[in-house]
N, C-alpha and C positions, 0 to 999 in steps of 0.2 A: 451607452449613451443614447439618450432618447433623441432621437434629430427629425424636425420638422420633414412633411414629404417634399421630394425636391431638392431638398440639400445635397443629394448626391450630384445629379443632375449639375447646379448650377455650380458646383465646384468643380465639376469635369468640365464644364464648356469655360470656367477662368482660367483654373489651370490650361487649357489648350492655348493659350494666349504664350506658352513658355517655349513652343514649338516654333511660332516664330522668330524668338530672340537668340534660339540655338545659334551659336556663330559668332555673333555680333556680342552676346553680352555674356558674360561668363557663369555658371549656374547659380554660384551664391547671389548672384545679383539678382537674379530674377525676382526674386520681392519686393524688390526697390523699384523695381517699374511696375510690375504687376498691384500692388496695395494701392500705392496714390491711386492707379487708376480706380481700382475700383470705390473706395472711397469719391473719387468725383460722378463716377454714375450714379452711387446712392443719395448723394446729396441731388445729383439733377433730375433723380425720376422722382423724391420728396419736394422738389418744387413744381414738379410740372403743372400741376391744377390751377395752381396760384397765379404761373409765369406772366401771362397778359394781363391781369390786374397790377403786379409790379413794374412792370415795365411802364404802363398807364401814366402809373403814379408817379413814377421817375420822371417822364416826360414833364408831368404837370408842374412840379417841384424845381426844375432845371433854372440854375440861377436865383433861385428866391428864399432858398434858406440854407445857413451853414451846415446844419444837423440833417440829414434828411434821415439818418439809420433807423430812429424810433420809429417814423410813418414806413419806411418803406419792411422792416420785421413784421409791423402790424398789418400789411396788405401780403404777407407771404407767409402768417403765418405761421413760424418757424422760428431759428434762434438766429437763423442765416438767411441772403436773400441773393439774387444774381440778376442785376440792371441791362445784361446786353442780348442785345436779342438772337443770339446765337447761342446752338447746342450740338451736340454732338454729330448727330445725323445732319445738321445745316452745315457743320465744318466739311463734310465728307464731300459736298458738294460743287468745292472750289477747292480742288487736288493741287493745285499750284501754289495754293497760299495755306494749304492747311496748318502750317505749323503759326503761323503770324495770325490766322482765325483764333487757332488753339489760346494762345499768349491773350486776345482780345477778348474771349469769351469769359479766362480766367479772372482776368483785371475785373471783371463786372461780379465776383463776388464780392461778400460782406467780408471786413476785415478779419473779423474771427474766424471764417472759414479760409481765407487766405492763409493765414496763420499757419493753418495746419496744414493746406496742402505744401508751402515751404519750407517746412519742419522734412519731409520728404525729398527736400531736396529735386522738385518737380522740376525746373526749369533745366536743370541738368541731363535729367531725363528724356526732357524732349530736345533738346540739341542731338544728343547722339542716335534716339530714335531717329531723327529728322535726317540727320547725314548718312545713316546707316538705311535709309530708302523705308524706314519699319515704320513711322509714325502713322500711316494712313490705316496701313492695315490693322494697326493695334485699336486705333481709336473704330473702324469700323467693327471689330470684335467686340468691344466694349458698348458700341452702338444697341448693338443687336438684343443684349439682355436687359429684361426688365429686374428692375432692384427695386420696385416701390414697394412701400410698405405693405398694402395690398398680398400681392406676390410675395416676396420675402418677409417676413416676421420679426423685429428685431429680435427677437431670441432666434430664431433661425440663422438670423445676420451675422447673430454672434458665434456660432458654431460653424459657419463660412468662414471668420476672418482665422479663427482658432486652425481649420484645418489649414488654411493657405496657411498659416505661421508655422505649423506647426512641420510642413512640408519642406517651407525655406529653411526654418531653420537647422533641418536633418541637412540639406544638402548644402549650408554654408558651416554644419560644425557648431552650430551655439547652442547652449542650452536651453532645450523646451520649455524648459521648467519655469525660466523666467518669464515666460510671457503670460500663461494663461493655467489656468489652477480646474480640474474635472470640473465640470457642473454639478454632479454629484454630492461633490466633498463640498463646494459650496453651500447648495443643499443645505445637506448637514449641518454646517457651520450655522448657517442662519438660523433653523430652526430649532438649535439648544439656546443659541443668541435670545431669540426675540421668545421663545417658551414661556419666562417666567413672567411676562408683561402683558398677557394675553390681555389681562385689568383694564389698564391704564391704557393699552391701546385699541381696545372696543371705544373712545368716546365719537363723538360726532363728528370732529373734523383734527386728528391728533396730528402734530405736525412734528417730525424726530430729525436728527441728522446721523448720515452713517460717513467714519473716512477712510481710506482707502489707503496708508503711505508707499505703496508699490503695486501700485493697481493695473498695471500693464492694458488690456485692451478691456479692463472696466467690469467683467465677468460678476465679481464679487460683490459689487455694487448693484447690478441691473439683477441679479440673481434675488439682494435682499429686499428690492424696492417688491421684484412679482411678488415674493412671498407675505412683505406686507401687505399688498393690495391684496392679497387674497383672504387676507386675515380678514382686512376693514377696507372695500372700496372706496372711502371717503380718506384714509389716510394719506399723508407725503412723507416722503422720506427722502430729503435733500440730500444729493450724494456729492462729496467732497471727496477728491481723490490728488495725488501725485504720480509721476511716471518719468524716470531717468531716462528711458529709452525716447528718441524722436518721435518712430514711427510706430511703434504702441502706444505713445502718447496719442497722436493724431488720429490715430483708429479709436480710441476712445472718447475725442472728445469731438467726433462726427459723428460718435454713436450716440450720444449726450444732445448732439442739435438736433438729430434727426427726432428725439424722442420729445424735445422742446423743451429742454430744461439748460441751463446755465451752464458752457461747457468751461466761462473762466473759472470755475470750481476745481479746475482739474489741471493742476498747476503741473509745469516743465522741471525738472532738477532733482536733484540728491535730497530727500526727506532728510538724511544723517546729518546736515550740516545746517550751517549757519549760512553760509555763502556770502556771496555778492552780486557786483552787475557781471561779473565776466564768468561765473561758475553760480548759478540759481541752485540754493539752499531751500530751506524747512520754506515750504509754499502758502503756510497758514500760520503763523508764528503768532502764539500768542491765544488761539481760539481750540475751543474745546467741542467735544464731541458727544452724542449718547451712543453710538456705536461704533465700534471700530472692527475694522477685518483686514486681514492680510494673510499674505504668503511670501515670505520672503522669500529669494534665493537661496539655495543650501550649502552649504560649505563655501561661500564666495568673501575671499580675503578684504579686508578695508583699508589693505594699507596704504593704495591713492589717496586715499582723504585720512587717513591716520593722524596726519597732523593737527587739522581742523577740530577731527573728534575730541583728540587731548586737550589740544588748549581751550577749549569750552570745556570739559573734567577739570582742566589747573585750574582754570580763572573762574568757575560760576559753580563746581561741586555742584551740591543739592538745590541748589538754585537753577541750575539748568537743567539737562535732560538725563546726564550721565553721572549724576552723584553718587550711585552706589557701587561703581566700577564700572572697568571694561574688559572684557573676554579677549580672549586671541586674537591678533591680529588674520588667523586663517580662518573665521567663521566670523561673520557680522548679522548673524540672525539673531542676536539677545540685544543688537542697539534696537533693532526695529523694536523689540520688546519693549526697552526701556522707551524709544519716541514716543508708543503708542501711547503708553502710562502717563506720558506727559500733559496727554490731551485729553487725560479724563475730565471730565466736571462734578465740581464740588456737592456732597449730598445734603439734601435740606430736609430731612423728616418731618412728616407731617402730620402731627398729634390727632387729627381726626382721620386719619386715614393707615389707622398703624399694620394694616396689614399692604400697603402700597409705601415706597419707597420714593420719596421725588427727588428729580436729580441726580447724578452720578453718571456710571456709563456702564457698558458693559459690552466686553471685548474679546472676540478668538482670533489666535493666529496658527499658523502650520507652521510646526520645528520639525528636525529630524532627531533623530536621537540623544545627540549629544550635547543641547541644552537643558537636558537631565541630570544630566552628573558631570560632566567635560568640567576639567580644573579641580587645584587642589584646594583644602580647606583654608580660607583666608585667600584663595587668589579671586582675579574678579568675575568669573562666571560663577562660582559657589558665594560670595558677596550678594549679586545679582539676585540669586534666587536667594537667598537670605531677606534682603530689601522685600522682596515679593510675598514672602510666605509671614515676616514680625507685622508685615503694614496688612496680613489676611485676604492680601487684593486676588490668591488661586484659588479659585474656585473647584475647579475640576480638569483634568486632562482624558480624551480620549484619545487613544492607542488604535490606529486607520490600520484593514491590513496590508501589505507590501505589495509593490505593483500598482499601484493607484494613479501613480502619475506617469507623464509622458519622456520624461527625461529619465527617469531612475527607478530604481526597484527595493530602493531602502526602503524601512520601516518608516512611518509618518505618524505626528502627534500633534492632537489639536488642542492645544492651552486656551481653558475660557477664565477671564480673570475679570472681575469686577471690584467697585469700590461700594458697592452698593449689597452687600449680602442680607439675605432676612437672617433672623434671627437664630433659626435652627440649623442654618450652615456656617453662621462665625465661627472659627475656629477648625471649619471642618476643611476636608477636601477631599473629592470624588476621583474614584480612577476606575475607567470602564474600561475593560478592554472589548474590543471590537473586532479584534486581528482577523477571527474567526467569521464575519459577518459579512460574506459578499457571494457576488454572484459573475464565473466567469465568463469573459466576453468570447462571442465566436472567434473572433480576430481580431489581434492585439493591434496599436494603437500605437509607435513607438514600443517604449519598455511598457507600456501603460497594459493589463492583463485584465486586470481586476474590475469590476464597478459594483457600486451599492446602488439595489432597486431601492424603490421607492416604499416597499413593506418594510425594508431593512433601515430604513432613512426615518421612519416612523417610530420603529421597534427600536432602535438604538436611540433616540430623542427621549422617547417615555422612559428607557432607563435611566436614562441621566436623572429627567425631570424626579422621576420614583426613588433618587436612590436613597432617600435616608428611610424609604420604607419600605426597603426589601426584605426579605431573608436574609440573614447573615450566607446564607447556603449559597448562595446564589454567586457561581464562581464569576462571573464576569464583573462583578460591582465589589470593590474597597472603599469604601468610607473611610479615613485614616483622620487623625490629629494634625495639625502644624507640626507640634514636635516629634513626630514618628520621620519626620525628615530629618531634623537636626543632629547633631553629633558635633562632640568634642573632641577637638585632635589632640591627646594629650603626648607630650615627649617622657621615655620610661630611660631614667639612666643606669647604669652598673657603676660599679666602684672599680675604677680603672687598678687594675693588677696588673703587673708587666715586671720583666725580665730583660736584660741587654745581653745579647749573644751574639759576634760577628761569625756567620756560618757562611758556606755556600751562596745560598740564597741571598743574602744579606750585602756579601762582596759581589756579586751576580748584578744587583738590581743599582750598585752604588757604579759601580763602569758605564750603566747604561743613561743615569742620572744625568741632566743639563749643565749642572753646577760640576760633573767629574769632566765634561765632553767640553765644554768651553773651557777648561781652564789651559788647555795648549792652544790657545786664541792669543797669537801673540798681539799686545796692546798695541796701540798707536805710537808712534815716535819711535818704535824699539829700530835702533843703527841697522842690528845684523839678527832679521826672524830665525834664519837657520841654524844660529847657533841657541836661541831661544829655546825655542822646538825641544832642540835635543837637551839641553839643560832640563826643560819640563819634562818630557818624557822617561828619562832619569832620574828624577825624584817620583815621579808617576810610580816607574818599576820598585823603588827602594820602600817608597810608600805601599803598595799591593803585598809586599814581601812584610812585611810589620803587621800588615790584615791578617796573611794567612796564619800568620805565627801565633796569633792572640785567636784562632780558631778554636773553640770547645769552651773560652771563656766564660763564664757568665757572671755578671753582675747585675745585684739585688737594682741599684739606683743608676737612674741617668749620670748622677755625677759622678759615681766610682769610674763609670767605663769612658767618662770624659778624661780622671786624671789618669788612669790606666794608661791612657792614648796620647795626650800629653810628654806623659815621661818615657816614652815608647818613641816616641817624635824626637826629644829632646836628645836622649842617650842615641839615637842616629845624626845629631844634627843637621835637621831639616826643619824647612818652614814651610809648613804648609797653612792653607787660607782658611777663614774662619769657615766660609761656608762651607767648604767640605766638610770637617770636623762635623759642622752641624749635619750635614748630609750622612755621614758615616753613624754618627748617635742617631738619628730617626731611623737608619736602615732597619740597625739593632735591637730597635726596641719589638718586642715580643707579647704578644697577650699568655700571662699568664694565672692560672686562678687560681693555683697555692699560693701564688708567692703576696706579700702585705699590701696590704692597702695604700696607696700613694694619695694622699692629703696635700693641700696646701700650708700655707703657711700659720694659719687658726686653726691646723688640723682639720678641717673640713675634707672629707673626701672625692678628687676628683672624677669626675666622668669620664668613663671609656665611649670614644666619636665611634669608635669600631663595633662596642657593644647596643648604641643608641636605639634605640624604637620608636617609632609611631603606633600607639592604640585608640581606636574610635569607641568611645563612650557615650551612648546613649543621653537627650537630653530626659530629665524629667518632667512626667502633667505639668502643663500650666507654664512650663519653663516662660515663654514668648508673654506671659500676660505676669509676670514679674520685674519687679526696677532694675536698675543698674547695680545697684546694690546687692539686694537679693539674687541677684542670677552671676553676680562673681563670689558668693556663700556659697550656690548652689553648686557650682561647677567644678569650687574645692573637695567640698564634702564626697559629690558623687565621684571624682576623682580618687577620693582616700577610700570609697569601698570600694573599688575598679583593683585599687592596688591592693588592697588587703588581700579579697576574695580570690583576683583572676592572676597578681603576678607574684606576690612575695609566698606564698607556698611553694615556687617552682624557683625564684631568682631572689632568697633571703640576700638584703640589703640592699635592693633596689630601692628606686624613688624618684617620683617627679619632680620633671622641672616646671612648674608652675608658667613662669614666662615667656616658654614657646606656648603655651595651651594658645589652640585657635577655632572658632567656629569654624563650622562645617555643613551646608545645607546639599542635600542633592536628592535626588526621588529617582530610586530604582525600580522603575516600575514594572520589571519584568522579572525580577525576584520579589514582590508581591504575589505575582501571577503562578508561580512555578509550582509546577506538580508534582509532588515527588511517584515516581515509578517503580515501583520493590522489583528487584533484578527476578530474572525468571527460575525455577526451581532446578537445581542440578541435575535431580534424575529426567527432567524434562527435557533437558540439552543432550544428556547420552544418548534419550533413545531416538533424537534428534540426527543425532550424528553418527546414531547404528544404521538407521536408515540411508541416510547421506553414502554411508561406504559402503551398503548392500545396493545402492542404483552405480557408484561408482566402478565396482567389480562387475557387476552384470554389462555396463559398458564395454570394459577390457576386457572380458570375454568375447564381446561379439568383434571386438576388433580384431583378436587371436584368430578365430576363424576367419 
């Protein structure tokens, strides 16, 4: 990680602030006193120049207008402002009231910055500071550091909030991973993002928006605004974001004022949802985007809001955000998929400009592995990417190598998808792998090992941008079809053959049966159970003893070994229960492959459940840009040579069942990638291992002596 000079420094002098609270506040807590704070230093050393002209103007306004926010922003500045003429180092000064100072200085923020420092939970904090004797000393620590912009950087700033977060959150146990995403892989992210637009966004003053729907302390957002300004200093790039967490929220939307842009863009709540007043839902409902970025959390279950997610799938399908399924309730990283989709913008091609594209969006997110293939065909993760790959919206995935991030060591995969493709990628879709392209860190970072320089952030950009004119040679780049994903799950039947034989096994698995074991369950009402019992367990015995006896039987048909059994039952005079009976004939039944074919009643013959298969069938060119019509032609035909060619030469009389056939989409991308390694030569292992036993002997020699 490239970190500004100083960053170390000014992270060792906050963290020492956690030396104090030893005792008093328990270690997971320490970020919940330590962030607000710092957060309000940054915001008060961004005001400092300003302060006497705001206060001025407060003065002069006092009583004479409702509104005073608009004039008293405009004399500060800033997106925030603070009216009371106290700061930090003035609180330090009246040690008796400092905490009632503290409370007064706050009230004199601007609502928005209020907002956020209570999202923190700040007033809590200083109660038990205050009683626990710590508040004086915390606030004159925090005194003492300069946080202005000046001094810290907001990219600097931002790699201070990341390490404190990333510190708490080791030692309260949560996962790293949700908060804040390498700089790096953002990086990355943005510059395959914004690559193809370099056009459209060279003009004079271009103004884009990018959103963010789990944007945690803002990373991915302030990453892609630098790198457009460095594209085009006259660009903006409005950054719209969400954040479920409080206090990542609040650190991002103080990094938003401090930079003086609009921090209500960066709405409170669960992006998944709809919500309401008491649970804040989708923060932008309704409004669309030209870029999107995210990183969702990895494997984190949705079954808190499960309910929500469905009944907006029952009741609005394709109309809402989740129309083309939903995936397991233990991974919700393919909703964020689907939300993001939601908030593309519609494309408007522009005949004089047919090598530029207007309108549309264009989007990367971080998956882990298993929204590649996770789920069977026909369930809703393979639906999902179905959806994605007939509407052409994948553009390309690259393949991050492992160790990258701060929570986990899994393999990591960046999905860029757009609605907007030129002409020579419809249809297509890119897969680079990358796995190999990094550079290790002195000292690791959490799990975090790995990072991509900025040659490697370059060199992997230009291969994406390059890939439809590569080398085919060129192992890191596949250029593949839509339908190189797709497959047909076809169901392959046998011709059920079977035999009835009560053997061993047969009488074995019918004692153990529910329907043999409950039936000395004596009913309700019965006068006298003990004489029940034994009545049943007597017919039980008389009954076992008629099994064994019909041992070595066999009969061709279900019904022969029914009346078999019957008049077996009858010549004992006993009554036994239907289900048993039926228990007794399914023990029986036998897979047999001489014996006839067993037909229905049209003579049709039935399927063996025991013999059943599932085979995946390639689709054909072009399959996804065929009707409805055409593509259930299709799926028959390539199904009849599947069967001809791959099963009826091994399994005469097989055949499908048509009606289970189901789509299938998933991209393996690491069976693309695979290299096959020819095993090593035999005589090169002998004399491998002649050598091996001529050092091992020379050992036990010297130990003999």
């Amino acid at each position: 990680m490239n970190q500004a000079k100083g960053f170390g420094d000014k992270v060792a002098f906050i963290w020492s602030v956690a030396d104090l609270l030893r005792g008093d506040f328990k270690a997971h807590e320490y970020g919940q006193v330590i962030l607000p704070f710092v957060v309000l230093r940054r915001l008060e050393c961004a005001l400092e120049s300003t302060k006497p002209a705001v206060l001025a103007k407060a003065a002069e306004l006092t009583g004479k207008f409702d509104n005073v926010e608009p004039l008293l922003l405009h004399e500060a500045r800033e997106r925030f402002y603070n009216t009371s003429p106290l700061d930090l180092t003035s609180i330090l000064q009246d040690p008796p009231h400092v905490a009632a100072n503290l409370r007064t200085y706050l009230a004199g923020f601007s609502p928005g910055a209020q907002e956020v420092l209570d999202r923190y939970g700040f007033e809590e904090k200083v109660v038990r500071l205050d009683k626990a004797g710590l508040l004086y000393q915390v606030i004159g620590k925090f005194a003492e550091i300069d946080l202005s912009v000046t001094a810290v950087s907001n990219d600097t700033m931002g790699y201070i909030f990341e390490e404190l977060l990333r510190r708490f959150s080791e030692m309260s146990n949560e996962t790293a991973g949700e908060h804040f995403t390498p700089r790096e892989v953002i990086r990355l992210m943005v510059n395959v993002l914004l690559a193809p637009d370099s056009k459209v966004l060279s003009g004079q003053k271009p103004i884009r928006t990018i959103y963010d729907p789990a944007c945690g302390t803002g990373g991915m957002l302030t990453v892609a605004q630098e790198h457009l300004i460095s594209m085009n200093p006259n660009a903006e790039l409005v950054a719209y974001g969400q954040e479920l967490n409080p206090e990542t929220w609040a650190i991002c939307r103080s990094d938003l004022m401090i930079k003086g842009q609009d921090p209500a863009l960066i709405a409170l709540g669960n992006s998944l949802i709809v919500g309401g007043d008491e649970r804040p839902g989708d923060g932008h409902p309704g409004e669309h985007f030209d870029y999107l970025l995210a990183n969702p959390p990895f494997g984190v279950d949705w079954n808190k809001y499960a309910d929500d997610v469905r009944e907006e799938y029952s009741k609005l399908g394709f109309d809402g955000r989740y129309g083309p399924g939903l995936p397991r309730v233990s991974d919700g990283s393919m909703l964020f998929l689907l939300h993001m989709i939601s908030k593309f913008k519609p494309v408007a091609d522009d005949p004089k400009t047919p090598d530029i594209i207007e309108g549309g969006s264009r989007m990367g997110i971080v998956l882990s592995g298993s929204p590649l293939f996770a789920g069977s065909a026909g369930g809703g993760e393979s639906e999902i990417r179905r959806f994605i790959l007939e509407n052409d919206l994948l553009e390309g995935i690259i393949a991050l190598p492992d160790t990258m991030f701060y929570n986990t060591g899994i393999n990591t995969y960046v999905w860029i998808l757009t609605n907007r493709k030129t002409s020579d990628r419809c249809g297509k879709v890119v897969l680079l792998d990358a796995r190999e392209m990094f550079t290790k860190m002195p000292r690791s970072l959490g799990a975090k090992r790995k990072t991509i320089s900025e040659t490697q952030i370059d060199e992997v950009t230009q291969l994406y941008v390059d890939a439809l004119l590569l080398d085919s040679d060129d192992y890191r780049v596949k250029v593949l079809e839509r339908e190189d994903f797709g497959f047909q799950r076809i169901t392959v039947e046998q011709p059920l053959r079977r035999h009835w034989a009560i053997d061993g096994a047969a009488i074995d698995a019918i004692r153990h049966d529910k329907a043999w074991t409950s039936w000395g369950i004596p009913p309700k009402g019965i006068d006298d159970p003990a004489t029940y019992l034994h009545d049943i367990e007597s017919v039980q015995l008389r009954f076992l003893e008629i099994l064994k006896s019909m041992k070595d039987t066999v009969e061709e048909t279900e019904t022969g070994l029914r009346r078999r059994l019957i008049a077996a039952i009858n010549d004992a005079d006993l009554s036994i229960a239907e289900k048993v009976l039926k228990l007794v004939v399914s023990s029986a039944a036998q897979t047999d492959p001489g014996a006839p074919i067993i037909t229905d009643r049209k003579g049709h013959p039935l399927p063996d459940p025991e013999q059943r298969d599932q085979e995946n069938v390639p689709l054909r060119a072009d399959f996804l840009n065929l009707d409805e019509d055409e593509r259930k032609a299709a799926l028959i035909a390539d199904a009849d040579d599947y069967l001809q060619t791959e099963i009826l030469p091994w399994s005469p009389g097989a055949w499908v069942d048509y009606s289970r056939t189901k789509l299938g989409f998933e991209i393996p991308f690491t069976r693309h990638f695979y290299l096959y390694t020819p095993p090593r030569d035999v005589a090169e292992i002998d004399i491998e291992l002649d050598n091996i036993e001529v050092q091992i002997r020379s050992l036990m020699d010297g130990l003999v002596r």
